[in-house]
TORKOL-4160 file (C-alpha; in steps of 0.2 Angstrom, whole numbers, padded with zeros to 4 digits, m for minus):
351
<pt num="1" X="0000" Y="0000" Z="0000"/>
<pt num="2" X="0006" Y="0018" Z="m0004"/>
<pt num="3" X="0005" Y="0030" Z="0010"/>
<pt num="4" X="0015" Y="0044" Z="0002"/>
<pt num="5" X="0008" Y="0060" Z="0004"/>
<pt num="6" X="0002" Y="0070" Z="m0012"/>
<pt num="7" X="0014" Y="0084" Z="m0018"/>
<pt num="8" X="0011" Y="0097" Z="m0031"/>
<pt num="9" X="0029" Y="0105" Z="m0037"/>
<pt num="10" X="0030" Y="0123" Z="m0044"/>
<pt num="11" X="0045" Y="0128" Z="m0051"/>
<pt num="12" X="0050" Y="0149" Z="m0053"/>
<pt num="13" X="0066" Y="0159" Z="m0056"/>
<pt num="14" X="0060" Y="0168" Z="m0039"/>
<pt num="15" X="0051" Y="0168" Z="m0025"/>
<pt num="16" X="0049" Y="0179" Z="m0007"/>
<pt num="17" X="0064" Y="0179" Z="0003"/>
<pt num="18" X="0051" Y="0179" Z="0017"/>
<pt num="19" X="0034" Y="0182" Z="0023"/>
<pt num="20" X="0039" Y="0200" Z="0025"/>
<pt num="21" X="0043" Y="0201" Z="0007"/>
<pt num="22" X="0026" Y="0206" Z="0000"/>
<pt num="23" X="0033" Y="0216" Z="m0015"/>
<pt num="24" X="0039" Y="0200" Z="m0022"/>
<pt num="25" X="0029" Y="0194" Z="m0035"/>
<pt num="26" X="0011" Y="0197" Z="m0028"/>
<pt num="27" X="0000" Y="0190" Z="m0038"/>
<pt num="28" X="0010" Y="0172" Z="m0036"/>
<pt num="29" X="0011" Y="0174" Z="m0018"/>
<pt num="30" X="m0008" Y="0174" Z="m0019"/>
<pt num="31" X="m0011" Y="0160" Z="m0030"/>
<pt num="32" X="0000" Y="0150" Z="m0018"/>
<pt num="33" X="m0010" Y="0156" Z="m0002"/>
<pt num="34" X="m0025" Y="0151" Z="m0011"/>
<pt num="35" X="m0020" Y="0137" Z="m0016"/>
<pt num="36" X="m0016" Y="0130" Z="0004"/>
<pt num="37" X="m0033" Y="0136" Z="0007"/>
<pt num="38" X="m0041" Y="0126" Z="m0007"/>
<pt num="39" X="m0034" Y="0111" Z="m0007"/>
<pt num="40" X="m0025" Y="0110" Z="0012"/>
<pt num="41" X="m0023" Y="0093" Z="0010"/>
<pt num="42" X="m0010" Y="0095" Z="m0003"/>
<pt num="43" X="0010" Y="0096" Z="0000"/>
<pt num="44" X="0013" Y="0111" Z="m0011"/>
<pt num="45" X="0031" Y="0113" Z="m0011"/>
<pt num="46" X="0041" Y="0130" Z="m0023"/>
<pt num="47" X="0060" Y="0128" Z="m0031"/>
<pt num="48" X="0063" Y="0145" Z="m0035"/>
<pt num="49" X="0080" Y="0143" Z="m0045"/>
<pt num="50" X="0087" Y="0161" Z="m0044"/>
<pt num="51" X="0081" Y="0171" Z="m0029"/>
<pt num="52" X="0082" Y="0174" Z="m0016"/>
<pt num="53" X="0100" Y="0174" Z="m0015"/>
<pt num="54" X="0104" Y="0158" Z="m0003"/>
<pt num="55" X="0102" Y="0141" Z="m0005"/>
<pt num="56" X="0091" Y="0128" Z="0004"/>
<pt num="57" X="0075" Y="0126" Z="0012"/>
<pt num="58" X="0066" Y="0138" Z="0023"/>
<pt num="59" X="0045" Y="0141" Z="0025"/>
<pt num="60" X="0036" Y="0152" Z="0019"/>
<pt num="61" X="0019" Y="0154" Z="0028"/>
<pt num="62" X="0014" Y="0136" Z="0030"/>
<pt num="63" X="0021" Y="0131" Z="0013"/>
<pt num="64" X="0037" Y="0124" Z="0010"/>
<pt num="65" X="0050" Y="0135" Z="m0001"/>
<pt num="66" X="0071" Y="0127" Z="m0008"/>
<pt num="67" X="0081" Y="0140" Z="m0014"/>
<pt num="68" X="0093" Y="0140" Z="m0026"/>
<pt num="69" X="0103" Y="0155" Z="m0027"/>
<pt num="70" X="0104" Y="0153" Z="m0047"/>
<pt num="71" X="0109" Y="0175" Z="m0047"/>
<pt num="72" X="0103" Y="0173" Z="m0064"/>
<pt num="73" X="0120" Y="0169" Z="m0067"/>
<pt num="74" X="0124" Y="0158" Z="m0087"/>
<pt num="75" X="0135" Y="0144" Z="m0091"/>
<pt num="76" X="0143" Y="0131" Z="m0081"/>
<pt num="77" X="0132" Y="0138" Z="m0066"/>
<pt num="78" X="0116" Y="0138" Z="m0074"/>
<pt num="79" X="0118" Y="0118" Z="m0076"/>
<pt num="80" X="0124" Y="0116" Z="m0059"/>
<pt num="81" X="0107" Y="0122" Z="m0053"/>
<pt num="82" X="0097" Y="0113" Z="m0066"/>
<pt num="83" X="0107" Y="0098" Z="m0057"/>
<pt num="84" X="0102" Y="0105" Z="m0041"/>
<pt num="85" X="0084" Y="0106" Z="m0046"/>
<pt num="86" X="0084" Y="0088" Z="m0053"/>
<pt num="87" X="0089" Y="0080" Z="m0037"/>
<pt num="88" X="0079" Y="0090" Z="m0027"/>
<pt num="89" X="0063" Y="0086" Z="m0036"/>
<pt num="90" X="0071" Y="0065" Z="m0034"/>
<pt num="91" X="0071" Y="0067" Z="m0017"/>
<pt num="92" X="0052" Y="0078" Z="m0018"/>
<pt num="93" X="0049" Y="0061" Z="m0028"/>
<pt num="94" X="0056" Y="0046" Z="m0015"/>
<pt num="95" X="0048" Y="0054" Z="m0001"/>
<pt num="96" X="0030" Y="0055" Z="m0008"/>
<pt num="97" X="0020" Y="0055" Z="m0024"/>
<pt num="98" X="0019" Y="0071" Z="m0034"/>
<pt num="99" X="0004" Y="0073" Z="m0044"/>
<pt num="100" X="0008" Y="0089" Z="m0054"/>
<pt num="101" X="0023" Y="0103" Z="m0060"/>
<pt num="102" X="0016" Y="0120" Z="m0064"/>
<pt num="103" X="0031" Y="0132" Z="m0070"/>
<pt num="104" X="0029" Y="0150" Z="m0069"/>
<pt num="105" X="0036" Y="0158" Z="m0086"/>
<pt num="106" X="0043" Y="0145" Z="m0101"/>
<pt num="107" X="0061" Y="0148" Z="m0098"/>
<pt num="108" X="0074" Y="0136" Z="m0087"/>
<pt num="109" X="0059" Y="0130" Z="m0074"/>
<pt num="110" X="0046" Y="0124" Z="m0091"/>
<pt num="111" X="0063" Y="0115" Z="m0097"/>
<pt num="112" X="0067" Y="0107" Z="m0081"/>
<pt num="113" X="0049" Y="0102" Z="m0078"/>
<pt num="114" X="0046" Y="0097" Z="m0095"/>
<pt num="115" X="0061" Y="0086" Z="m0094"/>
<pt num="116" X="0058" Y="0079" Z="m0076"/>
<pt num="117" X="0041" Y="0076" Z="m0079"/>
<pt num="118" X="0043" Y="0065" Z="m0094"/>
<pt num="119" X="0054" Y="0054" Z="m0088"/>
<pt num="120" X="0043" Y="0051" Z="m0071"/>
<pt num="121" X="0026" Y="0050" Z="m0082"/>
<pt num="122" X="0021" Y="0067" Z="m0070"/>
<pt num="123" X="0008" Y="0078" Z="m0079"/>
<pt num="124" X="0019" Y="0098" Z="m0081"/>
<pt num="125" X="0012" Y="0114" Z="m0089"/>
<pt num="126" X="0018" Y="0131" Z="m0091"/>
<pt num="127" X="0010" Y="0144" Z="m0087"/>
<pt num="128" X="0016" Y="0160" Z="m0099"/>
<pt num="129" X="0015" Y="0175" Z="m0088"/>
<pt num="130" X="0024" Y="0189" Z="m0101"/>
<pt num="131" X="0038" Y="0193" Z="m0110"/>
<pt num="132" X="0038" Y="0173" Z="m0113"/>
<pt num="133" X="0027" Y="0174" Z="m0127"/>
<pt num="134" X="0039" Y="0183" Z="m0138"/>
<pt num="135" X="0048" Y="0180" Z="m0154"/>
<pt num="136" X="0066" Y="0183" Z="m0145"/>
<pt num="137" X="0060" Y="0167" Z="m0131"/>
<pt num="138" X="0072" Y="0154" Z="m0137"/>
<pt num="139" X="0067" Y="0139" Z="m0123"/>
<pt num="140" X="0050" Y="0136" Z="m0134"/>
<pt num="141" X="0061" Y="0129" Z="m0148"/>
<pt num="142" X="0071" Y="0120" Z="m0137"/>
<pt num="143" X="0056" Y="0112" Z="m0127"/>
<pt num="144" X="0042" Y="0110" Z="m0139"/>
<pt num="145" X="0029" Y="0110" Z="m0127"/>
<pt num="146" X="0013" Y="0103" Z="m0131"/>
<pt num="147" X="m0003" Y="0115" Z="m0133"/>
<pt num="148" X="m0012" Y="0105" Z="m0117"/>
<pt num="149" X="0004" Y="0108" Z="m0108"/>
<pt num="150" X="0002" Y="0125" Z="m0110"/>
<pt num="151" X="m0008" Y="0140" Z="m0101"/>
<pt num="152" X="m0011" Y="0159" Z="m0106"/>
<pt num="153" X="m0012" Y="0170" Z="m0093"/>
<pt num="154" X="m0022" Y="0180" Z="m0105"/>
<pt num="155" X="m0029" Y="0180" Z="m0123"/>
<pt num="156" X="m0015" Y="0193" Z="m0129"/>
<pt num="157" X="m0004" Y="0180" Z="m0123"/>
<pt num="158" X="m0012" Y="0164" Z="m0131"/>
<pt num="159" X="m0011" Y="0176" Z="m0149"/>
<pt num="160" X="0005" Y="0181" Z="m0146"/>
<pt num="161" X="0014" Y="0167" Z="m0141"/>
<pt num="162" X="0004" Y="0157" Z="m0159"/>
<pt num="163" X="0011" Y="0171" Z="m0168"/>
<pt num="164" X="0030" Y="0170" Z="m0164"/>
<pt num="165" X="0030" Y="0151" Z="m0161"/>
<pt num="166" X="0018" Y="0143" Z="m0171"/>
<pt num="167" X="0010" Y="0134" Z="m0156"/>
<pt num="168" X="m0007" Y="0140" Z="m0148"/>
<pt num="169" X="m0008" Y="0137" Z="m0131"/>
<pt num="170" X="m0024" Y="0126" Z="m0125"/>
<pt num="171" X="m0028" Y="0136" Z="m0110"/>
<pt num="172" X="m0031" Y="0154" Z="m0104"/>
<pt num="173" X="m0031" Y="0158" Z="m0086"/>
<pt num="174" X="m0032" Y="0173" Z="m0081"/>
<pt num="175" X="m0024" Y="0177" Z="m0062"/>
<pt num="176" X="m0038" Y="0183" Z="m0050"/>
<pt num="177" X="m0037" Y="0195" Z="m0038"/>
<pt num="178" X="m0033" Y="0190" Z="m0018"/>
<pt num="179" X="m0053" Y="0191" Z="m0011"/>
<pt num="180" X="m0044" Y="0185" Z="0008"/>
<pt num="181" X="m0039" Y="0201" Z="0007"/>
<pt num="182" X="m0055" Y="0213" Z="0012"/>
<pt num="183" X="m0053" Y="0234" Z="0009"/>
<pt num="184" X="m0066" Y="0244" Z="0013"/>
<pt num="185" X="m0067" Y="0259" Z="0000"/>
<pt num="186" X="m0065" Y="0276" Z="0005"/>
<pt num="187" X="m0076" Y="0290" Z="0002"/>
<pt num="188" X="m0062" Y="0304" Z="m0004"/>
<pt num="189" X="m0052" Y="0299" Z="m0018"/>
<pt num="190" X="m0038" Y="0314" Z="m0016"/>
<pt num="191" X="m0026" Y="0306" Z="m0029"/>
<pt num="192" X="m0029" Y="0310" Z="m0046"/>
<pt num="193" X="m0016" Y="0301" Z="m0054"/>
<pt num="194" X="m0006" Y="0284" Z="m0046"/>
<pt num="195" X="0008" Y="0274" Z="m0056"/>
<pt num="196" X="0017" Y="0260" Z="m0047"/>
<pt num="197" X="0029" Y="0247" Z="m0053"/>
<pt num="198" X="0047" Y="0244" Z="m0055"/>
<pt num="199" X="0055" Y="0259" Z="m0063"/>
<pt num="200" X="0063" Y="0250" Z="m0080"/>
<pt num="201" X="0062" Y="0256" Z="m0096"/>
<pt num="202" X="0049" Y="0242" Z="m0101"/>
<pt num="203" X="0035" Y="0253" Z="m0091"/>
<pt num="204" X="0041" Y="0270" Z="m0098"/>
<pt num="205" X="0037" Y="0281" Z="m0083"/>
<pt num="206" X="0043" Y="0293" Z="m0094"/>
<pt num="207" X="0026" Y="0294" Z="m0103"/>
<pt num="208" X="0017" Y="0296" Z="m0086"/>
<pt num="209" X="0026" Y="0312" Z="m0083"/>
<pt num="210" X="0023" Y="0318" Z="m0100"/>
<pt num="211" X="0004" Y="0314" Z="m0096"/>
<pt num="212" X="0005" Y="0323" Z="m0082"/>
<pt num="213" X="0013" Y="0339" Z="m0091"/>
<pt num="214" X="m0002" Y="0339" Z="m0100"/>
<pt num="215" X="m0014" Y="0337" Z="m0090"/>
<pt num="216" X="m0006" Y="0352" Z="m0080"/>
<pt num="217" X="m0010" Y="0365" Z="m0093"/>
<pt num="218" X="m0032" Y="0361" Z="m0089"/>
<pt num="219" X="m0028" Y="0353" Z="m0071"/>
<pt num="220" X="m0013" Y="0365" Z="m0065"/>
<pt num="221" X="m0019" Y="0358" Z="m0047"/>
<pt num="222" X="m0018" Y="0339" Z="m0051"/>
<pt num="223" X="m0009" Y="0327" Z="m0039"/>
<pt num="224" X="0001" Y="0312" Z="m0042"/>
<pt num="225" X="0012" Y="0297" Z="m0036"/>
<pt num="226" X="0023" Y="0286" Z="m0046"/>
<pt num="227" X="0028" Y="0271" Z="m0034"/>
<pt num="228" X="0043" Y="0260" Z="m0036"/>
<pt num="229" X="0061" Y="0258" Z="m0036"/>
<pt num="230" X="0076" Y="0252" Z="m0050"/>
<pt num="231" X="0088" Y="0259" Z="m0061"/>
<pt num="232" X="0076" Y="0275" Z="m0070"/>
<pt num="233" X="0075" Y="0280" Z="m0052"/>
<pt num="234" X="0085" Y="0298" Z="m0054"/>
<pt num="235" X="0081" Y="0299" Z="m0073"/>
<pt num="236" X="0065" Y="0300" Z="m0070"/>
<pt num="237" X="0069" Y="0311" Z="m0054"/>
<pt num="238" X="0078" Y="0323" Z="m0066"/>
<pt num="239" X="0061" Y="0322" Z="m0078"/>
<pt num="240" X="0050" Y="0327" Z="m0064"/>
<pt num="241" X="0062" Y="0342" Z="m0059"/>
<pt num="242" X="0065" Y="0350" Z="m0078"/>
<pt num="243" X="0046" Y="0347" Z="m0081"/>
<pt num="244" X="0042" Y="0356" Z="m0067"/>
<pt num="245" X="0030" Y="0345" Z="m0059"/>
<pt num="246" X="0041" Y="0344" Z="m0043"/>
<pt num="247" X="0023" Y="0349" Z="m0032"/>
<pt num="248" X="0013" Y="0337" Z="m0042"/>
<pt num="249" X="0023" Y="0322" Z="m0044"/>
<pt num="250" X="0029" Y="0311" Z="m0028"/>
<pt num="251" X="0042" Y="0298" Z="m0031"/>
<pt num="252" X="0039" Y="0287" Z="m0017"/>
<pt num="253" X="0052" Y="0273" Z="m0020"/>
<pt num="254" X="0047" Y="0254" Z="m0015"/>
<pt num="255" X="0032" Y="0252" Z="m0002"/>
<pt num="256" X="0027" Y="0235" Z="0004"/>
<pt num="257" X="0010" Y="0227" Z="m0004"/>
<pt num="258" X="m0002" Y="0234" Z="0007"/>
<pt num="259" X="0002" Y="0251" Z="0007"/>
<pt num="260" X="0001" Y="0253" Z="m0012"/>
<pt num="261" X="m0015" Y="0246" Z="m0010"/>
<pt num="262" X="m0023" Y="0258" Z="0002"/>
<pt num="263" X="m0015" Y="0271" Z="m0010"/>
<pt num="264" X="m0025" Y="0264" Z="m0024"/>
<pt num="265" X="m0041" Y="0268" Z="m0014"/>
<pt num="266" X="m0037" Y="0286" Z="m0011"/>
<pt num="267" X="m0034" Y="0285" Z="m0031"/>
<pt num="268" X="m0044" Y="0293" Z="m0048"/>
<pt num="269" X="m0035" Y="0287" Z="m0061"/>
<pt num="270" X="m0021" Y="0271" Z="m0063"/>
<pt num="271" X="m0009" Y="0276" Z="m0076"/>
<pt num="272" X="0002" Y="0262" Z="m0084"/>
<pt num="273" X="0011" Y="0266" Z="m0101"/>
<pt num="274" X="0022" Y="0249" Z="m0100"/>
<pt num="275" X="0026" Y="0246" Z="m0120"/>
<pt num="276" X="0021" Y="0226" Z="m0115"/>
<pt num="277" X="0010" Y="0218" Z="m0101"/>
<pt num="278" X="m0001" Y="0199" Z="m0101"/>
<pt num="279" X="m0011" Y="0203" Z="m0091"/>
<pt num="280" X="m0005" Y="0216" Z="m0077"/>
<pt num="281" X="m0009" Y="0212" Z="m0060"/>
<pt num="282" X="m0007" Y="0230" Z="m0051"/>
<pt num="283" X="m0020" Y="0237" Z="m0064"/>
<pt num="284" X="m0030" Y="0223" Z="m0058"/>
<pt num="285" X="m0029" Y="0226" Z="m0042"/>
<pt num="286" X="m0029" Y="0246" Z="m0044"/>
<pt num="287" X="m0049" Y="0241" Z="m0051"/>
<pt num="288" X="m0053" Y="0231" Z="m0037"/>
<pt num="289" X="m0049" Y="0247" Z="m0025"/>
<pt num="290" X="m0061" Y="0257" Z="m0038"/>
<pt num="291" X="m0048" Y="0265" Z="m0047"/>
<pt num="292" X="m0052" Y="0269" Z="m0068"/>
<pt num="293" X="m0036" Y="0262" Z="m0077"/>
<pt num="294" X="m0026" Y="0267" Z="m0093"/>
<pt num="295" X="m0016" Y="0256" Z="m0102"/>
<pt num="296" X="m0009" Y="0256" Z="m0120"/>
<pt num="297" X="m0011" Y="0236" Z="m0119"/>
<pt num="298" X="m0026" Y="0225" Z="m0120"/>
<pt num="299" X="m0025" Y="0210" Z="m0112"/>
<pt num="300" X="m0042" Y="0202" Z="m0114"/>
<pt num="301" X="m0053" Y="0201" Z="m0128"/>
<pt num="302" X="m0068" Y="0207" Z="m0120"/>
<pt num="303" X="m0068" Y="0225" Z="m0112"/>
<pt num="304" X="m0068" Y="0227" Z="m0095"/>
<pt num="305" X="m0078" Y="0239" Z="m0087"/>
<pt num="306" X="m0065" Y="0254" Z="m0081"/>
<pt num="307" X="m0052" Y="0248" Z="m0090"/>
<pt num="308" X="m0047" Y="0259" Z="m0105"/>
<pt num="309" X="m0035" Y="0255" Z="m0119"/>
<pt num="310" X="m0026" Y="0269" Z="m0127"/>
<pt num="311" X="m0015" Y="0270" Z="m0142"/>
<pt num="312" X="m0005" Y="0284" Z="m0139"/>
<pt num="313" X="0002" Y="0297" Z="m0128"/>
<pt num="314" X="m0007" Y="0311" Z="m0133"/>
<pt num="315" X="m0024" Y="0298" Z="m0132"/>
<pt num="316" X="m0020" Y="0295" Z="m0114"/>
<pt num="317" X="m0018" Y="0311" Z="m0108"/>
<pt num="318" X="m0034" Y="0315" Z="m0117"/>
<pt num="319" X="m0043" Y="0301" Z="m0106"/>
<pt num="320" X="m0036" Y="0305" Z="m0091"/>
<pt num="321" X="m0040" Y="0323" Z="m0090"/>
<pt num="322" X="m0060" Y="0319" Z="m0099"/>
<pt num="323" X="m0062" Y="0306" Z="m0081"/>
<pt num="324" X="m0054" Y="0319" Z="m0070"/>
<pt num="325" X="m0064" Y="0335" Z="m0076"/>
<pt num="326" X="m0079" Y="0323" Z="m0077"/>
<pt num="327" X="m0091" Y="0327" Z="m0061"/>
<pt num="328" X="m0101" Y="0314" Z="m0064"/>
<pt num="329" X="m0089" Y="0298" Z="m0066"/>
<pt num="330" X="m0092" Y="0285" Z="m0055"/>
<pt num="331" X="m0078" Y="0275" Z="m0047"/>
<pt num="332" X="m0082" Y="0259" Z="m0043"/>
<pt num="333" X="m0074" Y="0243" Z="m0036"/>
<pt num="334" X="m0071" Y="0229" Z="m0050"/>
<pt num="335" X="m0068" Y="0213" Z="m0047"/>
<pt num="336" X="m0063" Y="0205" Z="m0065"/>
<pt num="337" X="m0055" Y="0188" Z="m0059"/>
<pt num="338" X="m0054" Y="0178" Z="m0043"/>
<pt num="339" X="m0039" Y="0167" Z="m0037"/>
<pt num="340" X="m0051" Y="0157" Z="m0030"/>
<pt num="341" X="m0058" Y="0152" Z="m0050"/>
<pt num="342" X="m0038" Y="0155" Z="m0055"/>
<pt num="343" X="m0032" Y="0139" Z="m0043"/>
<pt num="344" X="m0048" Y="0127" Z="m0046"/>
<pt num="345" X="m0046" Y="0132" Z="m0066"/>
<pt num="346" X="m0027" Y="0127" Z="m0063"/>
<pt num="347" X="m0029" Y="0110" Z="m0052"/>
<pt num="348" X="m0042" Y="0104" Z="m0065"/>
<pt num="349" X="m0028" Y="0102" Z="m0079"/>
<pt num="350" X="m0020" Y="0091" Z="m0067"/>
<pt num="351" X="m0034" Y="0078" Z="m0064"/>
């Protein structure tokens, strides 16, 4: 008779270094917590190959994390975590019976999983999360996963990653927002304008100032808060300053989960110019807190109430200041997704 106990294995290149770390991919951190909460009977059990930065295992909440410490780091190091991962997930499998590997992004976890998995007869997908659907992805050639072994995190993503790989991924789930999580919204909404992400040139904060220029000339007393931290940090700094917006912008650097939140229910307007997204999960969550959001990307094929899809600059300032000079819009909490569905959609493709 086996007694094992039922594992479920999801490989990551990172994960939180601890339960305090709640700017660490949030929307994962979520699925996870959801995930316990569903299905408590299940072992779930992370390998994150590249952060945090040291090795082994440690817990994180009541879930079970082994880092590797990759550093993102190529070569001859790169294999020697791969060879890491592999007799981790031996010794996952010796000690009880794993009944599913679920890789975030199709890069070195979806080859590992892939690989592992089809020697063990253990059912893998991917989940594609972003910038893993494009053309200059090489790991799709190198893995040729199945279209069942594949899931969307959006219907952008399914159409892109067919476009530049020829394979059209059999699944789209989109990731819920954390409903464990209860805000009350607040009456006064005394932030016009909120950004938050990490400042990279992939999010082009650098538009949201030039938004907010404009916006100045009709709305000279606007007020705005651009949230994060990274290497644009004191470009963007310098932006803020030559534009003279110094009394309506504040960069706030990095604040934990939380805090961004209740910001987003002080909030009129989420502005995110980011040149690529799947599905963003802050834009998500800044409609949950009743926010309207701007985005130049669509990541859905349906509309989504609040939501509004701009294809320029200039087109983007023009919806801004139309909500913010508009007595009569209405700001209302929208709940698009739940992790709740997210997970059970998820754990079906494993039965």
């Amino acid at each position: 008779m086996n007694n094992k106990e039922n594992s479920f294995v999801i490989l990551t290149p990172g994960f939180p270094s601890s339960e305090a770390d709640s700017t660490c991919l949030p929307m994962h951190q979520h699925f996870i917590r959801c995930l316990k909460s569903l299905y408590p009977e299940l072992n779930v059990i992370v390998l994150s190959f590249q952060y945090p930065y040291r090795t082994g295992n440690y817990k994180w909440f009541d879930t079970t994390v082994i880092g590797f410490n990759g550093q993102n780091k190529g070569g001859i190091a790169k294999l020697l975590i791969r060879k890491k991962v592999y007799a981790a997930l031996k010794k996952i499998m010796n000690e009880s019976a794993i009944t599913g590997l679920l890789s975030f992004w199709y890069g070195e976890c979806a080859l590992v999983g892939k690989k592992f998995g089809r020697r063990n007869k253990i059912a893998h997908c991917c989940w594609l999360l972003g910038q893993d659907a494009k053309k200059a992805n090489k790991y799709p050639a190198r893995t040729s996963l199945k279209e069942n072994e594949l899931v969307a995190l959006s219907d952008f993503l399914q159409d892109e990653f067919e476009r530049n790989h020829g394979t059209r991924p059999g699944f789209v789930i989109p990731h819920g927002n954390n409903m464990m999580q209860a805000f009350v919204l607040q009456a006064e909404k005394d932030i016009d304008i909120l950004a938050a992400g990490s400042l990279i040139p992939l999010k082009q904060y650098d538009i949201f100032i030039e938004v907010v220029a404009e916006i100045k000339r009709s709305l000279p007393l606007v007020r705005c808060l651009l949230v994060g931290d990274g290497p644009e940090k004191e470009k963007l700094q310098q932006l803020i300053e030559n534009a003279g917006l110094r009394d309506m912008i504040t960069l706030t650097g990095e604040l934990p989960h939380d805090a961004v939140l209740q910001l987003m229910q002080r909030t009129k307007i989420f502005l995110h110019p980011s040149s690529y997204e799947g599905l963003s999960g802050v834009c998500l969550e800044a409609l949950s807190m009743g926010c309207h959001v701007i985005s130049f990307t669509k990541p859905m094929h349906e509309s989504i109430k609040q939501w509004n899809i701009t294809a320029s600059k200039d087109e983007m300032s023009s919806k801004a200041a139309e909500i913010l000079q508009n007595n009569d819009t209405v700001y209302e909490r929208q709940v698009v997704f739940k992790m709740e569905d997210t997970v059970r959609k998820m754990m079906d493709l494993f039965k």
